[in-house]
PQR file with spaces between the fields and no chain letter, atoms N, CA, C, O and H, PARSE charges and radii, in Angstrom:
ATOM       1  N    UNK     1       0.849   -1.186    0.000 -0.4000 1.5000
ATOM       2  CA   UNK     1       0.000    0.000    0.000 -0.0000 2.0000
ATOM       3  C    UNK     1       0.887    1.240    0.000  0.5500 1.7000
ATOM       4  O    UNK     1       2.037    1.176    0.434 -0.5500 1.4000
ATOM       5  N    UNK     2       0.307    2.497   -0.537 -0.4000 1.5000
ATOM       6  CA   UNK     2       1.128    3.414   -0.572 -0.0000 2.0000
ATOM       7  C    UNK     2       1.871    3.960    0.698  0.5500 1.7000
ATOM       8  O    UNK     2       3.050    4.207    0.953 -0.5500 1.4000
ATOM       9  H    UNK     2      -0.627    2.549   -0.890  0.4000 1.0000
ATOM      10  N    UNK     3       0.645    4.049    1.414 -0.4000 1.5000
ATOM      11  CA   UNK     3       0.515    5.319    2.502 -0.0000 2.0000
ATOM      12  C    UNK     3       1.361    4.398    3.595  0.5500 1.7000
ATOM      13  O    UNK     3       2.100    4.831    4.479 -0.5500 1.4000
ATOM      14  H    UNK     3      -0.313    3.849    1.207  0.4000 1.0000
ATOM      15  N    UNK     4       1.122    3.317    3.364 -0.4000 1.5000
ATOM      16  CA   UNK     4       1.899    2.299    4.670 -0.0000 2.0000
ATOM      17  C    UNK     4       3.660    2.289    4.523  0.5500 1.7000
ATOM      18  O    UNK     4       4.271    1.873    3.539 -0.5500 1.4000
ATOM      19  H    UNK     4       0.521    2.965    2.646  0.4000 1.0000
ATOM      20  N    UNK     5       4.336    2.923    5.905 -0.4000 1.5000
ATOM      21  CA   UNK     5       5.250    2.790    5.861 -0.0000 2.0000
ATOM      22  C    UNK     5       5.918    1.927    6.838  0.5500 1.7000
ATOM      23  O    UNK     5       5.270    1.584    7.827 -0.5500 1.4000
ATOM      24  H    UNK     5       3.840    3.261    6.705  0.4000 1.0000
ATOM      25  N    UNK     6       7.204    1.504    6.684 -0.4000 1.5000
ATOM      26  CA   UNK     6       7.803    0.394    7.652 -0.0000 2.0000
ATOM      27  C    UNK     6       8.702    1.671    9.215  0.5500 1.7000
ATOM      28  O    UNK     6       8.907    2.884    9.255 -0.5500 1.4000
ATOM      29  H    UNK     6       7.730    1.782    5.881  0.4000 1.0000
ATOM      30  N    UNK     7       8.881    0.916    9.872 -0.4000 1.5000
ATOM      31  CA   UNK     7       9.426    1.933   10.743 -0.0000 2.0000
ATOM      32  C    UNK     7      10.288    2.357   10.565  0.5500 1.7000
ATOM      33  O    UNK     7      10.419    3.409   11.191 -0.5500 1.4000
ATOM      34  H    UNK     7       8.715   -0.070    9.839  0.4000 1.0000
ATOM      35  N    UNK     8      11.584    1.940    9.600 -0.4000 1.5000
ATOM      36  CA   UNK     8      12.137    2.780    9.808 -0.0000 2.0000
ATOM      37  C    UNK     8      12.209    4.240    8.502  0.5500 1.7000
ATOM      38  O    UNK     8      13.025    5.158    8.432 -0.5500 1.4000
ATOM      39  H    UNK     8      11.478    1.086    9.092  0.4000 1.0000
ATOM      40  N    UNK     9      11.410    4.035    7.915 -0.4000 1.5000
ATOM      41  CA   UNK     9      10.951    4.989    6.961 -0.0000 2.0000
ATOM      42  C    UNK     9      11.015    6.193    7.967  0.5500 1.7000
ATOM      43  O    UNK     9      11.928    6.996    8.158 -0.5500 1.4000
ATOM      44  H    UNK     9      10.746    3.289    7.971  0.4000 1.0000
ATOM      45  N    UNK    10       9.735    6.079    8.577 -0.4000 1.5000
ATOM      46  CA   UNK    10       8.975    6.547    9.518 -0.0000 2.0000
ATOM      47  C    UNK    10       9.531    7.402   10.270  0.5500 1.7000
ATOM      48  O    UNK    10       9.268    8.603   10.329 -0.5500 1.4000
ATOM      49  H    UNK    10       8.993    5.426    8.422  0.4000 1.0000
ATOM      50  N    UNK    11      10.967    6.330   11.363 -0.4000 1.5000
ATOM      51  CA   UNK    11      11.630    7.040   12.172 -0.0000 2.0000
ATOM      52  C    UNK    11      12.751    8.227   11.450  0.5500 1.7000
ATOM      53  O    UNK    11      13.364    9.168   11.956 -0.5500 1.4000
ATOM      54  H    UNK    11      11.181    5.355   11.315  0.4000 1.0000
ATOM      55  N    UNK    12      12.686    7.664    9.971 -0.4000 1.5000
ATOM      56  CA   UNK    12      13.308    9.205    8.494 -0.0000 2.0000
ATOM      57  C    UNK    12      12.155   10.022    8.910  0.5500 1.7000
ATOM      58  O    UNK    12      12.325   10.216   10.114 -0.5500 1.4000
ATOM      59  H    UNK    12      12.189    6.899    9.560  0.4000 1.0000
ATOM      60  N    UNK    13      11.343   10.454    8.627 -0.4000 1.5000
ATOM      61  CA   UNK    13      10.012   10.936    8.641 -0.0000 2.0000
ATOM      62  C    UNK    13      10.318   12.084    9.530  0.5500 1.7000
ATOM      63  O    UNK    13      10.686   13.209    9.190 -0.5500 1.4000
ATOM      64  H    UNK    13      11.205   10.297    7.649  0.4000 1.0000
ATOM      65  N    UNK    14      10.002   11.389   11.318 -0.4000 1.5000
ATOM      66  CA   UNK    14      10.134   11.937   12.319 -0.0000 2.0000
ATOM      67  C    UNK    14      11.427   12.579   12.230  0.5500 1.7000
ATOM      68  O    UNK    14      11.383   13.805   12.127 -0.5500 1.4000
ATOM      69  H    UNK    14       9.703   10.476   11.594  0.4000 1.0000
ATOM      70  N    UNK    15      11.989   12.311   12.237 -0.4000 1.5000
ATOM      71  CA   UNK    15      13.803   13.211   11.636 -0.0000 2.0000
ATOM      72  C    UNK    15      13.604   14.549   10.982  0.5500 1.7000
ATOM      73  O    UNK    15      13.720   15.693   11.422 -0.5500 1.4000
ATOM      74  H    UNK    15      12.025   11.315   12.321  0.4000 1.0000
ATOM      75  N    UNK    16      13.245   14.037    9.711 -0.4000 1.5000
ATOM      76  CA   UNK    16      12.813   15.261    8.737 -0.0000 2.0000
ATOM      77  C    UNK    16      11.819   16.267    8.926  0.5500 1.7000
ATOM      78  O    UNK    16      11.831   17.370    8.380 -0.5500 1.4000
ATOM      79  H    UNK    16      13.150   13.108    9.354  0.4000 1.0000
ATOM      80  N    UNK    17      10.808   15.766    9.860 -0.4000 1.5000
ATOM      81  CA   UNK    17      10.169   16.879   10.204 -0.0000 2.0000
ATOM      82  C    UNK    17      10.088   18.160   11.258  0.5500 1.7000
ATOM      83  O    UNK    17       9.160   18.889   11.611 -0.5500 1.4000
ATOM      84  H    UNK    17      10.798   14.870   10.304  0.4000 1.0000
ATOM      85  N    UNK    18      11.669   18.080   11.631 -0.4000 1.5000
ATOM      86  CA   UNK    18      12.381   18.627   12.651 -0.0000 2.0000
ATOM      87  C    UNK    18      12.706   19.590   11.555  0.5500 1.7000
ATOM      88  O    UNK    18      12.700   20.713   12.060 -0.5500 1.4000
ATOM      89  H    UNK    18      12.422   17.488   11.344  0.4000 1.0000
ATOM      90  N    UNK    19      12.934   19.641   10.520 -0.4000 1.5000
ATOM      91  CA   UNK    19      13.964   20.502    9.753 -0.0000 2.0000
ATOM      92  C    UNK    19      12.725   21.075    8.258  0.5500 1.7000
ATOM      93  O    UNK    19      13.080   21.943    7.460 -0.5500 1.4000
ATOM      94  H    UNK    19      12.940   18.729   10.111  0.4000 1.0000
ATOM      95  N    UNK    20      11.665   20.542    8.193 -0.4000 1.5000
ATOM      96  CA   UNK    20      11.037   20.728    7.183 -0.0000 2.0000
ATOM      97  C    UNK    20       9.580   20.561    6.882  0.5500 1.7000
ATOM      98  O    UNK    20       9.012   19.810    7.675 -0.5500 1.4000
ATOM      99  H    UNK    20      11.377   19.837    8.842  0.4000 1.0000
ATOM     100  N    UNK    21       8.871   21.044    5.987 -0.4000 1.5000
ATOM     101  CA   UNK    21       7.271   20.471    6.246 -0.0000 2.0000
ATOM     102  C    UNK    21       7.219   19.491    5.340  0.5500 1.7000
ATOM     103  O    UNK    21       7.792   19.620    4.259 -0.5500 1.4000
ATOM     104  H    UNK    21       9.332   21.654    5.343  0.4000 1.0000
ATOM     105  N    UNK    22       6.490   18.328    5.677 -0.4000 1.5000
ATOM     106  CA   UNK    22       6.444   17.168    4.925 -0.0000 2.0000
ATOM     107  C    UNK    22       5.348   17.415    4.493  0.5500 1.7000
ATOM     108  O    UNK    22       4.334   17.869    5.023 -0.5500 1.4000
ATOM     109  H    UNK    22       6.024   18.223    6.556  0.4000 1.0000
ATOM     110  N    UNK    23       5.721   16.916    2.928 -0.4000 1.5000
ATOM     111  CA   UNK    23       4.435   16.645    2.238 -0.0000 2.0000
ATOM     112  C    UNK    23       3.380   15.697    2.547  0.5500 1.7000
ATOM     113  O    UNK    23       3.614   14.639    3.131 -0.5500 1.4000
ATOM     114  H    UNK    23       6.544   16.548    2.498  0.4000 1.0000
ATOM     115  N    UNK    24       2.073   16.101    2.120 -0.4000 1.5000
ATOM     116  CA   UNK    24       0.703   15.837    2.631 -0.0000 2.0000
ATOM     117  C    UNK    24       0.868   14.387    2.809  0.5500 1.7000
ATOM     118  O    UNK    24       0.637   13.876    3.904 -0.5500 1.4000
ATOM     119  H    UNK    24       1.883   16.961    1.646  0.4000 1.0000
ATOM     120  N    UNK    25       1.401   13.427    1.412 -0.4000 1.5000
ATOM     121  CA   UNK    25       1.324   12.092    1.198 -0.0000 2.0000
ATOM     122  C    UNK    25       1.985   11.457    2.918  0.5500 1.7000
ATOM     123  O    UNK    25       1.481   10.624    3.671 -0.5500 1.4000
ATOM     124  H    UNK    25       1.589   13.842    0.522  0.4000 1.0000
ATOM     125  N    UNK    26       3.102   12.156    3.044 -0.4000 1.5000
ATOM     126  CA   UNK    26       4.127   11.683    4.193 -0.0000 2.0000
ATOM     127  C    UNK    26       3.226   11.873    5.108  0.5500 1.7000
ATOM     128  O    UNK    26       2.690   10.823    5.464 -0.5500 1.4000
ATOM     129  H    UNK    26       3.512   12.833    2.432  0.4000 1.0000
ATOM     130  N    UNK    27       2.823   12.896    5.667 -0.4000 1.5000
ATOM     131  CA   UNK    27       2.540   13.360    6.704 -0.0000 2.0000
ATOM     132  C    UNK    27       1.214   12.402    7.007  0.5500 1.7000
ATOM     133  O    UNK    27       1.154   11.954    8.152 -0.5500 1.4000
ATOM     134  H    UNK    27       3.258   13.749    5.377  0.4000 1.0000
ATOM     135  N    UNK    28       0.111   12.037    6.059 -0.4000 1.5000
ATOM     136  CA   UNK    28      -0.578   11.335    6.349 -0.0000 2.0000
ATOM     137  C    UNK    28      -0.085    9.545    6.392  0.5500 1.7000
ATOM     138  O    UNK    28      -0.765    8.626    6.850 -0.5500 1.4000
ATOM     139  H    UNK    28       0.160   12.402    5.129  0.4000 1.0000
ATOM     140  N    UNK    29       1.055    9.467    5.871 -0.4000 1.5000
ATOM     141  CA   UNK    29       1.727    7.991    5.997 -0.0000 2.0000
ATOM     142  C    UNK    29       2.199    7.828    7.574  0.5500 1.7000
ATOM     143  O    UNK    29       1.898    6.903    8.328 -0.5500 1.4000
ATOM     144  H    UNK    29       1.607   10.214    5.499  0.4000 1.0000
ATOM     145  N    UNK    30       3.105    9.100    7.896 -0.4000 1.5000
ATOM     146  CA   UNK    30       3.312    9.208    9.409 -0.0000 2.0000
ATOM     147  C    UNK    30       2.274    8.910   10.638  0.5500 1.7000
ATOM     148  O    UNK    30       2.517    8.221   11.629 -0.5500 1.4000
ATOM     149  H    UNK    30       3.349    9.852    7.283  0.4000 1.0000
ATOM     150  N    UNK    31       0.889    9.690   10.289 -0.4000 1.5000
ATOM     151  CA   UNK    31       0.161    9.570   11.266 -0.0000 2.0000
ATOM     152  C    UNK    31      -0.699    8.179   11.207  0.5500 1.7000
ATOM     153  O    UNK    31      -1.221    7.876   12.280 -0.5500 1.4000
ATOM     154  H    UNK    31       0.692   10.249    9.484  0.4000 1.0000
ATOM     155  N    UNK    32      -0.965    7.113    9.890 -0.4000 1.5000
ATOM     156  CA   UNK    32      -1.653    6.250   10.282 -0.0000 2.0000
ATOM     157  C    UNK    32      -0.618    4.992   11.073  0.5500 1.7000
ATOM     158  O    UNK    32      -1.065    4.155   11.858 -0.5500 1.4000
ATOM     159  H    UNK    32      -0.540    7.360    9.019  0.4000 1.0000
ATOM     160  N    UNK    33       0.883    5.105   10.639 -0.4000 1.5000
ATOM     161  CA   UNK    33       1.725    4.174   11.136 -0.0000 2.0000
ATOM     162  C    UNK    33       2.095    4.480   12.624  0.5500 1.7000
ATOM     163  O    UNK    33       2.470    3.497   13.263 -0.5500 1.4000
ATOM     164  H    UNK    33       1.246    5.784   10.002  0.4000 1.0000
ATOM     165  N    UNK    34       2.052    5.764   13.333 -0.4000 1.5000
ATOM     166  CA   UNK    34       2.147    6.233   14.486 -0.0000 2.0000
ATOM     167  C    UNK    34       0.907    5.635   14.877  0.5500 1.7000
ATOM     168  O    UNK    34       0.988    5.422   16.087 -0.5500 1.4000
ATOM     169  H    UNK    34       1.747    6.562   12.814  0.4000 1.0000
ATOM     170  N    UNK    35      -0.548    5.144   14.295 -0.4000 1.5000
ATOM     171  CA   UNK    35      -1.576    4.881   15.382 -0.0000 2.0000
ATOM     172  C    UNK    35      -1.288    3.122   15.517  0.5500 1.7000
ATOM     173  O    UNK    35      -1.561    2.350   16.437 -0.5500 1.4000
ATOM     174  H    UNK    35      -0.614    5.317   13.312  0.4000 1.0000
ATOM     175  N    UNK    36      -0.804    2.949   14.546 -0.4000 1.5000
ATOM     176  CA   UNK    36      -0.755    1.144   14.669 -0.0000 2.0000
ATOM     177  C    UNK    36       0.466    0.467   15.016  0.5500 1.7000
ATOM     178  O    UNK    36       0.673   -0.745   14.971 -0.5500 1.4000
ATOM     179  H    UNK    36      -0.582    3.576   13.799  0.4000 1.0000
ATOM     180  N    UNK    37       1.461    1.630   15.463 -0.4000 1.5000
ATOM     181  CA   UNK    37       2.859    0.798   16.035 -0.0000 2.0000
ATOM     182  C    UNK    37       2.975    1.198   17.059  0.5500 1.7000
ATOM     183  O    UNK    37       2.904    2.412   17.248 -0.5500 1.4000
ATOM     184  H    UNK    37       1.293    2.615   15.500  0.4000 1.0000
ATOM     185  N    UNK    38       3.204    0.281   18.124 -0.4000 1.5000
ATOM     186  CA   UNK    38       3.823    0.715   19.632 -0.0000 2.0000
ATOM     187  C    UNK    38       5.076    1.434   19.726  0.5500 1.7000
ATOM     188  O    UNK    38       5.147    2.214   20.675 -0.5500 1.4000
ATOM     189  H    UNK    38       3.262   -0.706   17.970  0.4000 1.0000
ATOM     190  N    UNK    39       6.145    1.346   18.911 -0.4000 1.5000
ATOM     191  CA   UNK    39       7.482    1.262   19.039 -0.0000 2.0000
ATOM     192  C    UNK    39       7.986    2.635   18.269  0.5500 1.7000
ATOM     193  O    UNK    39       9.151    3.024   18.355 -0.5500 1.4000
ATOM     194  H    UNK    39       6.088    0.712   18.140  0.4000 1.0000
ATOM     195  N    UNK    40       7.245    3.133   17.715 -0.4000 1.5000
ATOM     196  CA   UNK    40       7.371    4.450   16.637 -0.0000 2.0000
ATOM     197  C    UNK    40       6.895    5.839   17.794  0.5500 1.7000
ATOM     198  O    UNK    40       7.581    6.847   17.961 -0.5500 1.4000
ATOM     199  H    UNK    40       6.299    2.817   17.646  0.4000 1.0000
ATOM     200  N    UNK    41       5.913    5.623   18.303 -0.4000 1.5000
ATOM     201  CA   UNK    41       5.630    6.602   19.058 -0.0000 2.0000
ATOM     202  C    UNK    41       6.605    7.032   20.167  0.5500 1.7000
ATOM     203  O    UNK    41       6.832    8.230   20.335 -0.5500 1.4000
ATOM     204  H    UNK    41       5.355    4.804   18.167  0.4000 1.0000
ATOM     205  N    UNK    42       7.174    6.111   20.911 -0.4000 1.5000
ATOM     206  CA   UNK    42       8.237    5.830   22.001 -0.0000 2.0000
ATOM     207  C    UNK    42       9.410    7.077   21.035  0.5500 1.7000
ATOM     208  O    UNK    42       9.776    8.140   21.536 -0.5500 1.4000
ATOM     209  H    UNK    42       6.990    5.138   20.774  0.4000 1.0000
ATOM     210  N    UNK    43       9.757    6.676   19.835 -0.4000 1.5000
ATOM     211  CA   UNK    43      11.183    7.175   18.894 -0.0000 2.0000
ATOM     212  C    UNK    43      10.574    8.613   19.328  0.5500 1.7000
ATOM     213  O    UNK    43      11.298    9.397   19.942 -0.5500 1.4000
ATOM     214  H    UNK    43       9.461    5.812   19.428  0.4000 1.0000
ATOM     215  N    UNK    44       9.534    8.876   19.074 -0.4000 1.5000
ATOM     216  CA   UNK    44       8.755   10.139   18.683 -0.0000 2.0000
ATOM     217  C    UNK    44       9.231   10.965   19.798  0.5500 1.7000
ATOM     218  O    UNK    44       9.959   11.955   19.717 -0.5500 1.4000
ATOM     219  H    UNK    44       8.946    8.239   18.575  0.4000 1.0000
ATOM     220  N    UNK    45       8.767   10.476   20.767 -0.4000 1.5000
ATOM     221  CA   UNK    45       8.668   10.998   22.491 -0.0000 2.0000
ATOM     222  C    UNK    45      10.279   11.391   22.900  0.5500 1.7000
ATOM     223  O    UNK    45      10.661   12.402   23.490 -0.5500 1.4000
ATOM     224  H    UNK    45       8.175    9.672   20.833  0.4000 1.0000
ATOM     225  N    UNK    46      11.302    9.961   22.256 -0.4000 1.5000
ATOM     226  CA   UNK    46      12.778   10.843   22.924 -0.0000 2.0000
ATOM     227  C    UNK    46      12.877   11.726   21.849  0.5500 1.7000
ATOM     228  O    UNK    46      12.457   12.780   22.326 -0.5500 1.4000
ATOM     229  H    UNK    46      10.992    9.140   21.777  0.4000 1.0000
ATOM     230  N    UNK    47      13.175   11.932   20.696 -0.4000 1.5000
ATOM     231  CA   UNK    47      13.588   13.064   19.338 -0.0000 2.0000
ATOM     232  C    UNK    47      12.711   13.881   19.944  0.5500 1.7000
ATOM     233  O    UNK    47      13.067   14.948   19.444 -0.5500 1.4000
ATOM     234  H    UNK    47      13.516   11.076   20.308  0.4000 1.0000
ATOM     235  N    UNK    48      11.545   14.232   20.881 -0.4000 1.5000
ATOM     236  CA   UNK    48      10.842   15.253   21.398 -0.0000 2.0000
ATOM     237  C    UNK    48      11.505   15.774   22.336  0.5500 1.7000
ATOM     238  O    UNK    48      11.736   16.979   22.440 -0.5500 1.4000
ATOM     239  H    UNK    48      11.256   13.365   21.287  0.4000 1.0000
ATOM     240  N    UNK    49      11.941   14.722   23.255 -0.4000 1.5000
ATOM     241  CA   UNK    49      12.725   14.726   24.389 -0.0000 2.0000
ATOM     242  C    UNK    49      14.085   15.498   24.247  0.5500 1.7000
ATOM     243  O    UNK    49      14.397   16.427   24.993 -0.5500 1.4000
ATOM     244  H    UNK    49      11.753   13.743   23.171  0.4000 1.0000
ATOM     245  N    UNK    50      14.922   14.995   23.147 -0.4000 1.5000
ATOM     246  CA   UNK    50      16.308   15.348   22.908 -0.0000 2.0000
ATOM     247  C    UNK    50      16.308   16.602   22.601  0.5500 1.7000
ATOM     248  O    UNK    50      17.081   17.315   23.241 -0.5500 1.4000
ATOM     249  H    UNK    50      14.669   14.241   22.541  0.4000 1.0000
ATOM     250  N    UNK    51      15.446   17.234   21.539 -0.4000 1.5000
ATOM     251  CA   UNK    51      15.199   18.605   21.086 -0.0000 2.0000
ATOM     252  C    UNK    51      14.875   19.445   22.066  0.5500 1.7000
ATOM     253  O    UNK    51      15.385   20.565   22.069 -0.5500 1.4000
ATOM     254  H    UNK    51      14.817   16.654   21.020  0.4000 1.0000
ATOM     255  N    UNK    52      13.804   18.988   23.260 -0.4000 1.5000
ATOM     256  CA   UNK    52      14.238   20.047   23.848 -0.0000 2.0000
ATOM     257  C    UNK    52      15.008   20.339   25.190  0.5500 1.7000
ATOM     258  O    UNK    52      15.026   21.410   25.796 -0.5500 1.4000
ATOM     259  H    UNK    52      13.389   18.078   23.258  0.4000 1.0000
ATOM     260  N    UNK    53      15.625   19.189   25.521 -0.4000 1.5000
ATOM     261  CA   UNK    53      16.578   19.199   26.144 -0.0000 2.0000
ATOM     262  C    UNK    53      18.018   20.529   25.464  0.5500 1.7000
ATOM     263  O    UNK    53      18.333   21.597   25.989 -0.5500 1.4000
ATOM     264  H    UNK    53      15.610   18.319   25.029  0.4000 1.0000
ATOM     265  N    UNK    54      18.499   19.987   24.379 -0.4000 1.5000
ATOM     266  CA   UNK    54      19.221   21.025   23.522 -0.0000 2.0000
ATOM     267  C    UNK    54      19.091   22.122   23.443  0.5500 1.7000
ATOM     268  O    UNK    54      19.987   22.953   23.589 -0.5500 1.4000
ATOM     269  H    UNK    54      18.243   19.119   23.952  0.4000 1.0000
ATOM     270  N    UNK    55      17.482   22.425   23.097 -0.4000 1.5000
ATOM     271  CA   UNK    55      16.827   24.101   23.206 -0.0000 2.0000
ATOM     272  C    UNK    55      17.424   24.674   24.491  0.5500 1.7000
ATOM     273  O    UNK    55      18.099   25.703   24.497 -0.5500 1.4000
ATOM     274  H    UNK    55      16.754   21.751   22.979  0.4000 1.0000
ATOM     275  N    UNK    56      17.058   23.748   25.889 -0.4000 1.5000
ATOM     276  CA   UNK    56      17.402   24.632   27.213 -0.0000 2.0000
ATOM     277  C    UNK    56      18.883   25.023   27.702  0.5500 1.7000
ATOM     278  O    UNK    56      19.336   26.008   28.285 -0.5500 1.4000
ATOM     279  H    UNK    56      16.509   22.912   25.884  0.4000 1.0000
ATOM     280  N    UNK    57      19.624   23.437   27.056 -0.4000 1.5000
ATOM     281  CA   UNK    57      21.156   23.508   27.147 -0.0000 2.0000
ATOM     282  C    UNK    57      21.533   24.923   26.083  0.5500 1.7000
ATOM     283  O    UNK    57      22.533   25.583   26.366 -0.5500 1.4000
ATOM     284  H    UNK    57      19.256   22.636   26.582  0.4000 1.0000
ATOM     285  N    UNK    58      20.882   25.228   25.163 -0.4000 1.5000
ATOM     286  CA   UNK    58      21.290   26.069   24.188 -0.0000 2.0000
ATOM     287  C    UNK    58      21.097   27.833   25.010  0.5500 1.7000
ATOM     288  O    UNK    58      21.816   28.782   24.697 -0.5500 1.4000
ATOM     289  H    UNK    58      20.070   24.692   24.933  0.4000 1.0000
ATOM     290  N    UNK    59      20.190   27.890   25.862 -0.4000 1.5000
ATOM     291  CA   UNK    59      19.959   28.832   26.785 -0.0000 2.0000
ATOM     292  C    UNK    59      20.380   28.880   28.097  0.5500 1.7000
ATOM     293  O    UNK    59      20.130   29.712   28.969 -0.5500 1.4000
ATOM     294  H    UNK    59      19.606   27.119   26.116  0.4000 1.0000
ATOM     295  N    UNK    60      21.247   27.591   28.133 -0.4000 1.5000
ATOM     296  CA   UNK    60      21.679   27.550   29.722 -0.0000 2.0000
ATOM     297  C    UNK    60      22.761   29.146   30.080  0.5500 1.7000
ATOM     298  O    UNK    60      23.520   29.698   29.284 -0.5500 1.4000
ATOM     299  H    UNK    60      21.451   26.915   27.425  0.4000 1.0000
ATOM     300  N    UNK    61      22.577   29.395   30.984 -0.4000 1.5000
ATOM     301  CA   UNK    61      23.641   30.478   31.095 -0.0000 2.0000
ATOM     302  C    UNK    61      24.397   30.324   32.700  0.5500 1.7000
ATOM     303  O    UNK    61      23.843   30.774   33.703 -0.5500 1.4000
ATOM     304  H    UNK    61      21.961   28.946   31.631  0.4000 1.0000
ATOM     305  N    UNK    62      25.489   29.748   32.733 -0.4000 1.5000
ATOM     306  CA   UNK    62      25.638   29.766   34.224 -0.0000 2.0000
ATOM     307  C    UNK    62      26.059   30.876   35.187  0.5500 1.7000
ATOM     308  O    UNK    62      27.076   31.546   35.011 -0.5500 1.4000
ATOM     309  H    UNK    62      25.940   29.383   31.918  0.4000 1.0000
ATOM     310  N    UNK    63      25.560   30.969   35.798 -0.4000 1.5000
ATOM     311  CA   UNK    63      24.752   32.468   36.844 -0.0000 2.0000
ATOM     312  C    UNK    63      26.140   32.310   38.228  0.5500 1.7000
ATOM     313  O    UNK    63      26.008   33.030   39.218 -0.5500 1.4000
ATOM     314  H    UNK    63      24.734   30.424   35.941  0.4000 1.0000
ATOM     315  N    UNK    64      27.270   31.426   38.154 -0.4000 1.5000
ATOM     316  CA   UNK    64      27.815   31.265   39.819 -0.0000 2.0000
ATOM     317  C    UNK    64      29.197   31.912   39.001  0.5500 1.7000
ATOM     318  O    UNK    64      30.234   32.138   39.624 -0.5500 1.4000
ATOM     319  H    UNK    64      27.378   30.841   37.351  0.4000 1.0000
């Protein structure tokens, strides 16, 4: 099927959409494989995690 992607497509996907807007086709391939895999959402949550960990390290300013 088109729209069906394997994970690690996917976990490309989630990557790329840090840096860019994915086209419609992707973006709707992303969200039906995010509802039917356990293991894709988890990737999702640290690359959420890591980014903004970085953001705060990127603003850390030490004050002592």
């Amino acid at each position: 099927m088109l729209l069906m992607r394997t994970c690690k497509e996917t976990t490309a996907l989630l990557i790329a959409r840090e840096d860019r807007l994915l086209p419609l086709s992707d973006r709707i391939a992303l969200r039906l494989h995010m509802a039917a895999c356990k293991v894709c959402p988890r990737f999702e949550r640290q690359v959420l995690t890591m980014r903004n960990a970085l953001r705060q390290w990127r603003h850390y300013t030490d004050t002592e």
